[in-house]
Backbone bond lengths (Angstrom), bond angles and torsions (degrees), N, CA, C in turn:
res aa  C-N    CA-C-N  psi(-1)  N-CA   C-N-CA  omega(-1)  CA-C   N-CA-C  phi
1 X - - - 1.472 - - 1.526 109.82 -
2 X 1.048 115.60 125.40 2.046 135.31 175.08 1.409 90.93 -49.07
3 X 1.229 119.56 141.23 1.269 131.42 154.57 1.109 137.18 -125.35
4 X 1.641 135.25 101.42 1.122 156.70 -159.34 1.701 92.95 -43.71
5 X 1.810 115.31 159.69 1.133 147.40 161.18 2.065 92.41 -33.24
6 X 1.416 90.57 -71.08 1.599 102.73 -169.01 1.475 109.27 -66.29
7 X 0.835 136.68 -20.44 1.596 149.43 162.09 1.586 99.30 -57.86
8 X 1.303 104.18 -73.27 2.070 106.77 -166.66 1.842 91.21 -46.70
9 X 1.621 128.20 -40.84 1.355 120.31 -134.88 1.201 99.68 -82.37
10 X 1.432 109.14 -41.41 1.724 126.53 166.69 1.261 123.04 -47.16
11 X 1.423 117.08 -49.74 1.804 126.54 171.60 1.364 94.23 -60.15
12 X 1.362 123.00 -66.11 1.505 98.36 -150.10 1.682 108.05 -86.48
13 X 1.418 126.65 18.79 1.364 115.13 168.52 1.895 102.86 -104.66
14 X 1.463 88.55 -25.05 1.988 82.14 153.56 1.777 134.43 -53.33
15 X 1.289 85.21 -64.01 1.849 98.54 172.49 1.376 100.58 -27.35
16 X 1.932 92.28 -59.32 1.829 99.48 -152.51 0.968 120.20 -48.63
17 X 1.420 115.21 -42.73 1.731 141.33 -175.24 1.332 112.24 -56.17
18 X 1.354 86.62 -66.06 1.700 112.86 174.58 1.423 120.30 -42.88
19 X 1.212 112.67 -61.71 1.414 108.15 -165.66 1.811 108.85 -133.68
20 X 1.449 112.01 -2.94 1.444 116.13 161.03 1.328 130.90 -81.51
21 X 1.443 111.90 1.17 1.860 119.66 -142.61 1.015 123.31 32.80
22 X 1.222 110.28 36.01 1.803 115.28 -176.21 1.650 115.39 -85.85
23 X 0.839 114.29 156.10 1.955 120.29 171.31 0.876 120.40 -109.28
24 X 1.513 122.16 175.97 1.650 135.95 171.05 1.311 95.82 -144.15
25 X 1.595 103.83 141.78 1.353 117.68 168.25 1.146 113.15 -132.27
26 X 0.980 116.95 166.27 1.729 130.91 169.68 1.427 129.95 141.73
27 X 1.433 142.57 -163.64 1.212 131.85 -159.01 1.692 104.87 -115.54
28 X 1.396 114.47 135.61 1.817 106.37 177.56 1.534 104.83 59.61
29 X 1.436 125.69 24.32 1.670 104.32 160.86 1.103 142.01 -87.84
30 X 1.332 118.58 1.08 1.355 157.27 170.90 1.809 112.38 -77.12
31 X 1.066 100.72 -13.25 1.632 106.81 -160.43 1.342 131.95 -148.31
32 X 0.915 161.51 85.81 1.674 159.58 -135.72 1.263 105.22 102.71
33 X 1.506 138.22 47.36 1.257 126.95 179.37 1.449 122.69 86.79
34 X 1.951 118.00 -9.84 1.297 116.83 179.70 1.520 116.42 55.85
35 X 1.649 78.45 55.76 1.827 83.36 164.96 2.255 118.63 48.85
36 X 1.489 90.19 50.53 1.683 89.69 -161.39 1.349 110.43 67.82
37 X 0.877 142.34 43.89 1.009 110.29 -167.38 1.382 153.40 45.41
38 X 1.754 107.38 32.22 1.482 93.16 170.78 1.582 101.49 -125.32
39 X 0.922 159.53 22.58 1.405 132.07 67.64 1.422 147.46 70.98
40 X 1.292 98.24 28.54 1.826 84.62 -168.53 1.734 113.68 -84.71
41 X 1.768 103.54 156.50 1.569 118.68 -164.90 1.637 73.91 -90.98
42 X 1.561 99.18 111.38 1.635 112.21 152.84 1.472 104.75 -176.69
43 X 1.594 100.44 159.34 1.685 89.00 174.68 1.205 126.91 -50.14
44 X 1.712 130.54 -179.95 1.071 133.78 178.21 1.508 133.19 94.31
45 X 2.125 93.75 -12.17 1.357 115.72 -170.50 1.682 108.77 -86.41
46 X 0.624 135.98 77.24 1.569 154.14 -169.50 1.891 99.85 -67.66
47 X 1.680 96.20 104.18 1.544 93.24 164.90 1.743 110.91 -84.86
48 X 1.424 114.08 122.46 1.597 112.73 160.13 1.884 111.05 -63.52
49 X 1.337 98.02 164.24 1.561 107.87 149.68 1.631 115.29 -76.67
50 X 1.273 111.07 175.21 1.575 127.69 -174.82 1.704 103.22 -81.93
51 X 0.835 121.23 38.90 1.606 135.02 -177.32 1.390 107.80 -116.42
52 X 1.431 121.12 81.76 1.566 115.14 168.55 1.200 123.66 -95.40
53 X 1.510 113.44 37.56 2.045 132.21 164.65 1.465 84.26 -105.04
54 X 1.001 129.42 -34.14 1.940 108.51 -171.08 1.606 93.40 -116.78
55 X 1.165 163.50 53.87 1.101 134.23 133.67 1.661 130.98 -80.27
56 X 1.176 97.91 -36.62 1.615 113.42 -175.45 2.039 86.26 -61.73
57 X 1.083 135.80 -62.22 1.105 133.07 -177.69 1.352 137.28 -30.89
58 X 1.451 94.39 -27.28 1.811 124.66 158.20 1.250 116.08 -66.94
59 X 1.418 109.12 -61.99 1.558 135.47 173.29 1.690 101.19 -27.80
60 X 1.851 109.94 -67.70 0.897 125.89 -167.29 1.882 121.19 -64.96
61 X 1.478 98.83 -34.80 1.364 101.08 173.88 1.866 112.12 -82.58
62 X 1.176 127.07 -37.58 1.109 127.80 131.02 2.025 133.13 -2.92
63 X 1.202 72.45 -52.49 1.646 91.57 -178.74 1.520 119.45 -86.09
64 X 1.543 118.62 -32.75 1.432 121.19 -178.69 1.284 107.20 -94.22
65 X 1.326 117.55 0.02 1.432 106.97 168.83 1.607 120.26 -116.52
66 X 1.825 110.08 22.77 1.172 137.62 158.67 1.309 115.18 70.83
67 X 1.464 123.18 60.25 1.243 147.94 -159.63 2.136 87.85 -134.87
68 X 0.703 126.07 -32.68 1.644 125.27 178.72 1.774 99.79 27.34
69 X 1.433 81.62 106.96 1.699 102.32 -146.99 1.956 76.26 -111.71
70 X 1.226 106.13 125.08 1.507 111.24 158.69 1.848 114.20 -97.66
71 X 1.584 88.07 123.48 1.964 97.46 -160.80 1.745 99.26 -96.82
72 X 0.871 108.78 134.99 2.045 124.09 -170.62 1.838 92.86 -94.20
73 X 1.291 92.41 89.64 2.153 86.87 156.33 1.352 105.69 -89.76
74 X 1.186 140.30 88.50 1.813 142.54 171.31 1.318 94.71 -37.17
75 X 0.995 154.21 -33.23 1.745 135.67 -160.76 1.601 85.83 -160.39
76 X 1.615 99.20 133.57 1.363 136.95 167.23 1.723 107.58 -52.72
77 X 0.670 105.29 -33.62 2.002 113.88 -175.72 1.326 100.44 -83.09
78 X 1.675 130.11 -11.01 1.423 115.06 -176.46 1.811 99.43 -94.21
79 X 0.944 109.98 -0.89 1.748 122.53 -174.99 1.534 117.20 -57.91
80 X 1.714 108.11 -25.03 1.831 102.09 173.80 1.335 106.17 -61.87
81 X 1.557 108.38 -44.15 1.450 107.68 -156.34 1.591 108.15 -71.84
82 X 1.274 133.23 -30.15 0.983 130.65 141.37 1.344 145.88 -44.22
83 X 1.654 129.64 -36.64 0.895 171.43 -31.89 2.004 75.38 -175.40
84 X 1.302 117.50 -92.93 1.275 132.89 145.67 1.439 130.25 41.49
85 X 1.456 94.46 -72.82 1.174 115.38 -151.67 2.070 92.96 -99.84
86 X 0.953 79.33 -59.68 2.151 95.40 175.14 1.228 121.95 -45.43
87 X 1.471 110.30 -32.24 1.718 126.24 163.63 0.996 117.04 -82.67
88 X 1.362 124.78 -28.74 1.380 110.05 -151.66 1.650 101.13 -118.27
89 X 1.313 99.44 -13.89 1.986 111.53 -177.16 1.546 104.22 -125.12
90 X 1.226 125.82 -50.14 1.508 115.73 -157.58 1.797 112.60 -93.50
91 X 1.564 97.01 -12.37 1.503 124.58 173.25 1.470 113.60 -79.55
92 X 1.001 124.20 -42.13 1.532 146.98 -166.49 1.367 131.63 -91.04
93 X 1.422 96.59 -43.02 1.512 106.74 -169.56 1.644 127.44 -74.51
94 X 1.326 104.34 -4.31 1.416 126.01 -178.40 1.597 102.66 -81.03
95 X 0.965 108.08 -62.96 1.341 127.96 159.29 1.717 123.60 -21.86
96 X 1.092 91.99 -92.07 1.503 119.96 -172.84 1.924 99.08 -70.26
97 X 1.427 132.12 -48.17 1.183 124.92 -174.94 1.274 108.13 -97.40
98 X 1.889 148.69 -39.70 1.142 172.19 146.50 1.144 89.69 137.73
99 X 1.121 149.05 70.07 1.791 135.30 -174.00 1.904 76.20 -158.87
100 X 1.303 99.46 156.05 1.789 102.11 -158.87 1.989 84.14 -143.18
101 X 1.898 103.32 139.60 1.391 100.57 164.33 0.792 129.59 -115.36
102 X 1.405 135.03 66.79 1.396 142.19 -159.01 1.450 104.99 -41.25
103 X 1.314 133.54 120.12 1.645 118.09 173.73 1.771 87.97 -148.07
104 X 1.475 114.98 125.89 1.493 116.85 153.79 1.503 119.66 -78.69
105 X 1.317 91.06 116.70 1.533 95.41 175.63 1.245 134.77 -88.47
106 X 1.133 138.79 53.98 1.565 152.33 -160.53 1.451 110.98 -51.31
107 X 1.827 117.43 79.14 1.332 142.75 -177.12 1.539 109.85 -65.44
108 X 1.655 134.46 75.62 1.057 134.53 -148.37 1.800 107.16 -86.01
109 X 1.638 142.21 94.80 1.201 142.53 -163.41 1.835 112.73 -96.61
110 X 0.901 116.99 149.95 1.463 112.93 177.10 1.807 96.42 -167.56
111 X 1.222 110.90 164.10 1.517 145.89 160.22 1.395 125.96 -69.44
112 X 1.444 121.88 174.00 1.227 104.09 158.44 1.952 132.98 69.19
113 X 1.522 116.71 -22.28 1.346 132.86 177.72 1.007 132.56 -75.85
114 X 1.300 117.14 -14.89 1.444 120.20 -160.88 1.021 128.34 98.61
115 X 1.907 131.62 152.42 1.498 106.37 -175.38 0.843 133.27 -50.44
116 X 1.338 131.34 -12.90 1.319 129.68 -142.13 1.401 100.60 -122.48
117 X 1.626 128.55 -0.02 1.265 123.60 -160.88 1.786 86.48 -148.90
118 X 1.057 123.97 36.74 1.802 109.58 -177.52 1.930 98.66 -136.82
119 X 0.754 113.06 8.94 1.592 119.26 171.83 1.439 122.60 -56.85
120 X 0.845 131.71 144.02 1.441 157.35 143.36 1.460 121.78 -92.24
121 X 1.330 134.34 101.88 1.214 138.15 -171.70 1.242 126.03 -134.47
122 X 1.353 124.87 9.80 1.450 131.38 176.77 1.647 118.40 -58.92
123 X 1.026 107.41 -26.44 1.724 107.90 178.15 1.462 107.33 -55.38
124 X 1.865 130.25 -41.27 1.169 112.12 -160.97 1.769 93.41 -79.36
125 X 0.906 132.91 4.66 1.855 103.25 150.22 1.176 126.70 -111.54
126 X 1.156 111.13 32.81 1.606 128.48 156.97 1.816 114.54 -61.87
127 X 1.745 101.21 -36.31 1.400 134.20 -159.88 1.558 97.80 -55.46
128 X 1.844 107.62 -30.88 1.884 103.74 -126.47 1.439 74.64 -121.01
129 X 2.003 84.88 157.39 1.619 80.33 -174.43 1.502 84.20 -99.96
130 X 1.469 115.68 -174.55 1.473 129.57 -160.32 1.432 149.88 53.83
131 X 1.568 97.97 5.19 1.536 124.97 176.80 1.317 116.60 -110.73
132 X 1.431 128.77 118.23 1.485 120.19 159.82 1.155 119.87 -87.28
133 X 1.404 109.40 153.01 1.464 117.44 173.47 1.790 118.14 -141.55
134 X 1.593 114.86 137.14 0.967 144.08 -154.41 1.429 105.78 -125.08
135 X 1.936 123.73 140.01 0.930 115.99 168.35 2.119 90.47 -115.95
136 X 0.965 112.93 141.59 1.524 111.91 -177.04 1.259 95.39 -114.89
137 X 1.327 151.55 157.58 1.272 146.63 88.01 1.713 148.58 -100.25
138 X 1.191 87.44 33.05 1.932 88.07 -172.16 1.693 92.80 -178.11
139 X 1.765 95.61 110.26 1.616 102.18 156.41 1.324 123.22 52.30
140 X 1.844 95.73 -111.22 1.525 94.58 176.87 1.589 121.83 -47.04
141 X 1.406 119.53 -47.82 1.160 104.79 -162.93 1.365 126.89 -80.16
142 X 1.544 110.94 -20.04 1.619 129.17 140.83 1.690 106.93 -16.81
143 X 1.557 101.31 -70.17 1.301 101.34 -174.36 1.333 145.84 -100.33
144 X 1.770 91.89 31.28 1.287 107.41 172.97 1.715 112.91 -120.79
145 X 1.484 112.69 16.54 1.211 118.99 170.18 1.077 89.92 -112.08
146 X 1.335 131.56 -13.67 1.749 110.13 179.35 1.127 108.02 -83.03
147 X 1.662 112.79 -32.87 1.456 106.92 165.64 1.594 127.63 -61.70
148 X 0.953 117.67 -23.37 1.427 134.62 176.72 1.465 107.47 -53.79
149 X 1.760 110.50 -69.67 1.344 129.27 167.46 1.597 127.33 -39.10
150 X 1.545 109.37 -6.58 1.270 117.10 -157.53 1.583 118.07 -118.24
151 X 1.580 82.57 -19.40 1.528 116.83 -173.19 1.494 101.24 -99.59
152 X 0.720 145.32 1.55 2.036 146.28 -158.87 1.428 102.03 -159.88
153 X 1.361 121.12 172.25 1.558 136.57 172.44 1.801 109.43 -102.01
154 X 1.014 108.13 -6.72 1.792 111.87 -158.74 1.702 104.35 -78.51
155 X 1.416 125.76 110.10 1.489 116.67 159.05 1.607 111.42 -24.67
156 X 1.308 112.78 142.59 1.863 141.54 -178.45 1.355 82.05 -123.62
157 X 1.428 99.42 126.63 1.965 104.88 137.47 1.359 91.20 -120.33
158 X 1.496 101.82 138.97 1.336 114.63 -175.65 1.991 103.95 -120.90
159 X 1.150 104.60 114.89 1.559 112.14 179.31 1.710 115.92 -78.56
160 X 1.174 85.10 105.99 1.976 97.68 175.30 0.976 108.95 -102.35
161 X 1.686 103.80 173.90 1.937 97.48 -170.98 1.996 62.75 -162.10
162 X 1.428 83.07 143.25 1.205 120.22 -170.68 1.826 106.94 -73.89
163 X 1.645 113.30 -26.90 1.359 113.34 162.01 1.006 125.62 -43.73
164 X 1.073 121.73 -21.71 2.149 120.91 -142.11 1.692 85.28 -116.17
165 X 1.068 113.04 -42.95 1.880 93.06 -154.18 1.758 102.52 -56.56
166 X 1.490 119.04 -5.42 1.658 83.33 156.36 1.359 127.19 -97.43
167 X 1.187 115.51 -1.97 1.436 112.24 175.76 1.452 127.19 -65.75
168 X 1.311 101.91 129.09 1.548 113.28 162.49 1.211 137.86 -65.16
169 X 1.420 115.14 -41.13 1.804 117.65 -179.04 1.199 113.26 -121.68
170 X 1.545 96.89 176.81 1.739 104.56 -140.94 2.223 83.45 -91.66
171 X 1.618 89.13 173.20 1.757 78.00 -169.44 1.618 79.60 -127.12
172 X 2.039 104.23 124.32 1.390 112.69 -173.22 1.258 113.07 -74.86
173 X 1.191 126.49 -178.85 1.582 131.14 133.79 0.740 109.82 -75.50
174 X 2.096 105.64 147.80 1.080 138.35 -158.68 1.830 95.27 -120.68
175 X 1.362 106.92 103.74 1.861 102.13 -174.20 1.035 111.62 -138.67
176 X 1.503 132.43 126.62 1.470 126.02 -179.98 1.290 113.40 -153.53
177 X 1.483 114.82 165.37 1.635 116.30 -146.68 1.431 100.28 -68.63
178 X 1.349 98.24 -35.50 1.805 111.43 -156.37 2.000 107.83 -100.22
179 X 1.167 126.64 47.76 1.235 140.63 -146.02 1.824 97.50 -97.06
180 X 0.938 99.03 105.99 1.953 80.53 161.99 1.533 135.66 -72.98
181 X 1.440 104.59 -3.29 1.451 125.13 -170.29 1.323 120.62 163.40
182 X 1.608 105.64 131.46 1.278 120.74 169.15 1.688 140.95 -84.32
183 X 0.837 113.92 110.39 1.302 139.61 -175.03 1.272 132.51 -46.54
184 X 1.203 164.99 26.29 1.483 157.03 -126.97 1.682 117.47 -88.32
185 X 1.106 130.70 104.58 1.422 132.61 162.11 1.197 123.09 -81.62
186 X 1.435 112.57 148.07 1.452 118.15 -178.29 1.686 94.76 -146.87
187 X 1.827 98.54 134.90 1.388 113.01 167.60 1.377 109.55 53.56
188 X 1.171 122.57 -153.80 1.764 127.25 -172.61 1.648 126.16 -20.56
189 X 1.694 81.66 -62.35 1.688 105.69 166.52 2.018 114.21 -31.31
190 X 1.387 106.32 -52.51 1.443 120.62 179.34 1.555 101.63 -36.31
191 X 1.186 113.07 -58.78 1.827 120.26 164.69 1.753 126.08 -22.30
192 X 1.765 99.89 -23.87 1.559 101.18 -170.78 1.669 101.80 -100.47
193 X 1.137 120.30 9.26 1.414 128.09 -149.84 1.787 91.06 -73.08
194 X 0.819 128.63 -71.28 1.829 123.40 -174.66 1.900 110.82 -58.16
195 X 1.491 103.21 -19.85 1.593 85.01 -163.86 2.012 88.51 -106.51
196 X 1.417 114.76 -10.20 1.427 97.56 168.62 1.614 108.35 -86.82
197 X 1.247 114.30 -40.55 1.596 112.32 162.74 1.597 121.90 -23.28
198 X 1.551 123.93 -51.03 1.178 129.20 -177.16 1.157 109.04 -102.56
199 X 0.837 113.79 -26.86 1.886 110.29 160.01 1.222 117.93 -50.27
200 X 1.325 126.06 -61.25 1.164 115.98 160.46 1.329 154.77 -87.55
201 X 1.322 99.25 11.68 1.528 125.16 146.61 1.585 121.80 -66.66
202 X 1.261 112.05 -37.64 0.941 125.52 -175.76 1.779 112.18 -63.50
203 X 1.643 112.40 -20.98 1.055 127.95 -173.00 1.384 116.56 -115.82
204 X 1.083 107.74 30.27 1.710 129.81 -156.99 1.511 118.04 57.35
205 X 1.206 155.58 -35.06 1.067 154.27 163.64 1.578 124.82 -38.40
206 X 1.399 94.27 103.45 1.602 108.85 170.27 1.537 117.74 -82.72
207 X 1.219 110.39 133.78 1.687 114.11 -168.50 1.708 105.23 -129.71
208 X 1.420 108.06 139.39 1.347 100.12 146.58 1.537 107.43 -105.22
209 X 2.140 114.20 165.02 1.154 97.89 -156.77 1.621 80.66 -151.45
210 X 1.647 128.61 123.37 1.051 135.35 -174.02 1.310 102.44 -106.42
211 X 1.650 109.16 155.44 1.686 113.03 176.27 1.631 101.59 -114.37
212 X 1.433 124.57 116.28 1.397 101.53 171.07 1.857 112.86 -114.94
213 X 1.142 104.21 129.98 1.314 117.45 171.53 1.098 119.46 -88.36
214 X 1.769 146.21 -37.55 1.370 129.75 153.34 1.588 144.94 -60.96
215 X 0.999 124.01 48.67 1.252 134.94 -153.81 1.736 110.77 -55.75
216 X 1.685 117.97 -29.47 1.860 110.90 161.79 1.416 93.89 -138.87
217 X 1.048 114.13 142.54 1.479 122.96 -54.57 1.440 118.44 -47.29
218 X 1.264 114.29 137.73 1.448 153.74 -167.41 1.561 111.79 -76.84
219 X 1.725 109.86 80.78 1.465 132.21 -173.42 1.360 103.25 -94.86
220 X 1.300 129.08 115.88 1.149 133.89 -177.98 1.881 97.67 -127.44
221 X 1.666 108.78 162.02 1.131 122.42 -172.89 1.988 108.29 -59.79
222 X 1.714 121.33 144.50 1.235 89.95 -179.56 1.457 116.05 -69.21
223 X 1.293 132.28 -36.62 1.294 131.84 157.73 1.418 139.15 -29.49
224 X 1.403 95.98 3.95 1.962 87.38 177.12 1.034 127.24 -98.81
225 X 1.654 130.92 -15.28 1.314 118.57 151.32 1.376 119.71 -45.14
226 X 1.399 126.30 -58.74 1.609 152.72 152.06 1.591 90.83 8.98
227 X 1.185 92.83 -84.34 1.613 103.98 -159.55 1.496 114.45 -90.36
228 X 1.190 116.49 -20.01 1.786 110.01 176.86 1.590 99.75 -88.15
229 X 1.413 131.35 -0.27 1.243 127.50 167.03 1.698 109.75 -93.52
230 X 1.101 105.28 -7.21 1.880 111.55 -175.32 1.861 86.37 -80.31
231 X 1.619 108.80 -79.01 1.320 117.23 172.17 1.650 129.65 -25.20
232 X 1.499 97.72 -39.30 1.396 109.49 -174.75 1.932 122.25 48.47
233 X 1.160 96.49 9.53 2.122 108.12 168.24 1.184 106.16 -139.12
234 X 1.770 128.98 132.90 1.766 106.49 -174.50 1.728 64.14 -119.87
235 X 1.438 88.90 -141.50 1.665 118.04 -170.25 1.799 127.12 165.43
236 X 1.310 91.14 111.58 1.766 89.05 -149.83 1.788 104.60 -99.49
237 X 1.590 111.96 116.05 1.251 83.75 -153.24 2.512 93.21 -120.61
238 X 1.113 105.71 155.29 1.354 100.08 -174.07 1.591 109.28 -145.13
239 X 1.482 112.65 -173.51 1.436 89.71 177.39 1.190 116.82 -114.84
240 X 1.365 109.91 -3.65 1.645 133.70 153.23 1.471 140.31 -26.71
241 X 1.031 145.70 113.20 1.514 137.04 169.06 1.322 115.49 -7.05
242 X 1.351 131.97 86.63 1.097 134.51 -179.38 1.160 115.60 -27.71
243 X 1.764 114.94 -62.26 1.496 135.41 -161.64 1.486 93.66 -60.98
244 X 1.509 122.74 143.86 1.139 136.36 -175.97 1.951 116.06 20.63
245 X 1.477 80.82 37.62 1.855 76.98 178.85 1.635 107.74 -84.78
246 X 1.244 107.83 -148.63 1.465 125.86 158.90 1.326 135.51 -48.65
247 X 2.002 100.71 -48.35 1.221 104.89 -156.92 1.771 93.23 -91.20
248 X 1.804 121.72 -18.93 1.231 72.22 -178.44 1.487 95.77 -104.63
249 X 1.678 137.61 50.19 1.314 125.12 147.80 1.567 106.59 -76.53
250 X 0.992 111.51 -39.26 1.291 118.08 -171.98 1.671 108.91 -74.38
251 X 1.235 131.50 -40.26 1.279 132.87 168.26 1.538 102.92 -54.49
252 X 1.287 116.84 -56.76 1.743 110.22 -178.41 1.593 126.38 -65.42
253 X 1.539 100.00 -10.30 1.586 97.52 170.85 1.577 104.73 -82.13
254 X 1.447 131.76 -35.93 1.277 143.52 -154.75 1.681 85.54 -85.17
255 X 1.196 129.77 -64.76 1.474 110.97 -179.01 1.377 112.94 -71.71
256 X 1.404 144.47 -8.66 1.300 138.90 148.67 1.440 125.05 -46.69
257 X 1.440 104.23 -47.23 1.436 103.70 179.93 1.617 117.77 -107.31
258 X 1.472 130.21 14.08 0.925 135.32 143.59 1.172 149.24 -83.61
259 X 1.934 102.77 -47.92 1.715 144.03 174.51 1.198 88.42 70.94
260 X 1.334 116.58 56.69 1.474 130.00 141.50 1.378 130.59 -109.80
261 X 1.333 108.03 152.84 1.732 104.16 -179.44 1.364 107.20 -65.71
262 X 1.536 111.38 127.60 1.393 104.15 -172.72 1.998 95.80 -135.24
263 X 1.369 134.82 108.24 1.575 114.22 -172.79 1.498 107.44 -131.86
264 X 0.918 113.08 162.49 1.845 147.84 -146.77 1.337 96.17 -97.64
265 X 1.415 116.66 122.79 1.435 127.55 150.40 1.333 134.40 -125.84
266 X 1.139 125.01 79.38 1.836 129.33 174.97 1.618 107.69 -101.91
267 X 1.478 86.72 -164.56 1.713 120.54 172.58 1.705 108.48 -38.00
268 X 1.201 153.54 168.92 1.193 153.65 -157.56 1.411 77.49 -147.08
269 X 1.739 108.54 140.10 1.629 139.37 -163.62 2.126 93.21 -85.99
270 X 1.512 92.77 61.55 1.608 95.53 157.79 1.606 122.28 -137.43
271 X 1.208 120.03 172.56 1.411 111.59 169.87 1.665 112.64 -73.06
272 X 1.551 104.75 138.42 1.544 91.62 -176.14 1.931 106.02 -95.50
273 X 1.315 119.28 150.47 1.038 130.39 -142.13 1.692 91.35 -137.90
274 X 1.577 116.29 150.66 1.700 102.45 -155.05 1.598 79.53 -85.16
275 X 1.621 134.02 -15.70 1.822 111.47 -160.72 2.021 94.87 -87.00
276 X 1.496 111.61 -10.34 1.572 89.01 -176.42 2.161 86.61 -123.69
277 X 0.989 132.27 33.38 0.988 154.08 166.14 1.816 106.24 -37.14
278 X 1.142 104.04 -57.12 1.424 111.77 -174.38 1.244 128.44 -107.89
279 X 1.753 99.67 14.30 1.537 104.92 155.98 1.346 116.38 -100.81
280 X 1.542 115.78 -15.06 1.271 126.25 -173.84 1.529 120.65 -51.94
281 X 1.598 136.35 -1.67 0.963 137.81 -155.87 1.713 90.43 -132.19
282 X 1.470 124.51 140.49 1.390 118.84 -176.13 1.732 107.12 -56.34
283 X 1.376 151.42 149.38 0.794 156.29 -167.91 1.825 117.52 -121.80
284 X 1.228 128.17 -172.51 1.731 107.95 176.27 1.357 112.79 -66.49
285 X 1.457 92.07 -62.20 1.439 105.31 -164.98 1.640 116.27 -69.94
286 X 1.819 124.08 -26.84 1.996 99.64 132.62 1.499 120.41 -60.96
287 X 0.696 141.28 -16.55 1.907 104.74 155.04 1.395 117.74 -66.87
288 X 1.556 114.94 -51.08 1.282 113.59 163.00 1.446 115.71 -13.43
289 X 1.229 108.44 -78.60 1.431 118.22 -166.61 1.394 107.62 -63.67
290 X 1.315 120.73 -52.08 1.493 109.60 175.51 1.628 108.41 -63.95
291 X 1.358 142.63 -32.53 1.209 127.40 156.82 1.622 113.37 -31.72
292 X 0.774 95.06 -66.26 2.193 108.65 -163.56 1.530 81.28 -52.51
293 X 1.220 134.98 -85.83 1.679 140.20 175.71 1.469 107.62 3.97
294 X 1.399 104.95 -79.24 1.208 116.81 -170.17 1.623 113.10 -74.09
295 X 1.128 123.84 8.33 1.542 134.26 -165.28 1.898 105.69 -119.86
296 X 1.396 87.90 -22.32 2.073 108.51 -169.51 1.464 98.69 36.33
297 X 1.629 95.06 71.86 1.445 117.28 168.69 1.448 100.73 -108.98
């Protein structure tokens, strides 16, 4: 039997509980559907208070006494208030004390919420040293950062988007000999990968189109110099704050080590607002257009 995003997230915070002594924390996970459903009713499920300046602090004490407590932020926008504690203790302390806090941070993103709940914010721990960060969306790769997390001492924030936990299959690369340009997705965006593919085929433009899920450290396919040097134009696109986000750290390493045109497509540097809420995230038809742009079609 296929097992949904929310299926893998549920099994493996069971195991953890179950048979890792591991925890979960966070606010309302017990209640409203259990976080989509991934969620499982068993011990270990730790309700916080409505205080998101002290939760990660739990997380963190949790963590040095080797309980590797995976902490639930429901919305990406609640992450300053947290923000704090993860940099400055669960980032650090390995370091500076040799004692390490392993804590998964399950960075939960979605659309549609309101200002205050439609964010994308994983780039600001790109910043810090001692934190990895992951964009997952489908199954396997869900469960190969958990494996990651399981295998090492180093805090994961792992960026979810509330789209994916029903999906079942994994989303391939898109690579071909005759490509006019390469493509890069990150997080949500990864979702447009078959219908921007034919979209812009449809308009003559052949693309290859990569999904990357490690964003620090920054795991890319071995093939992409290969082929974004055949193309010679990539385009890195996310749903993130463009301006000093991800895509264009990641765009400036790819034209650093190529000296190819390589450019950035996210979120546009405004407040998001619930009536333009769901344009705020790059969409097909902006890549489209920034394709043709960058193509001087």
């Amino acid at each position: 039997m296929e097992r949904t995003v929310a299926d893998t997230i549920k099994d493996i915070t069971y195991e953890h509980l179950t048979k890792n002594n591991g925890l979960l924390l966070g606010q309302v996970v017990s209640n409203i559907g259990w976080i989509n459903h991934t969620v499982p009713d068993c011990p270990g499920v730790i309700e916080l208070p409505m205080s998101d300046v002290v939760e990660a602090g739990f997380a963190v004490g949790t963590a040095l006494v080797g309980r590797r407590p995976i902490l639930v932020i429901r919305y990406q926008d609640f992450v300053y208030l947290h923000a704090s504690i993860l940099i400055n203790y669960a980032a650090k302390t390995k370091e500076v004390f040799g004692v390490s806090a392993p804590i998964f941070v399950r960075l939960i993103s979605s659309e549609l919420a309101g200002f205050n709940h439609s964010g994308n914010l994983y780039s600001i721990f790109m910043h810090v040293p001692g934190i990895k960060v992951a964009s997952p969306m489908s199954p396997l790769e869900y469960q190969e950062v958990w494996n990651t997390f399981m295998s090492q001492d180093d805090p994961i924030v792992v960026s979810e988007h509330r789209d994916s936990f029903k999906l079942k299959e994994e989303i391939p690369d898109i690579v071909r000999d005759d490509a006019d340009i390469t493509i890069f997705l990150i997080s949500v965006c990864k979702l447009m990968n078959e219908a921007l593919y034919k979209t812009l085929l449809d308009i003559g433009v052949k693309s290859n189109i990569i999904n990357i899920l490690w964003l620090k450290p920054l795991v890319l396919p071995s093939y992409t110099i290969e082929v974004l040097s055949k193309t010679k134009v990539g385009l890195v696109v996310e749903p993130e704050y463009e301006l000093v986000g991800a895509s264009q750290s990641i765009a400036y390493k790819l034209m650093y080590e190529t000296g190819l045109r390589v450019k950035a497509l996210g979120a546009p540097d405004r407040c998001i607002t619930a009536k333009k809420s769901n344009k705020i995230i790059p969409m097909v038809e902006d890549v489209v257009r920034e394709v043709n742009t960058l193509l001087n079609r």
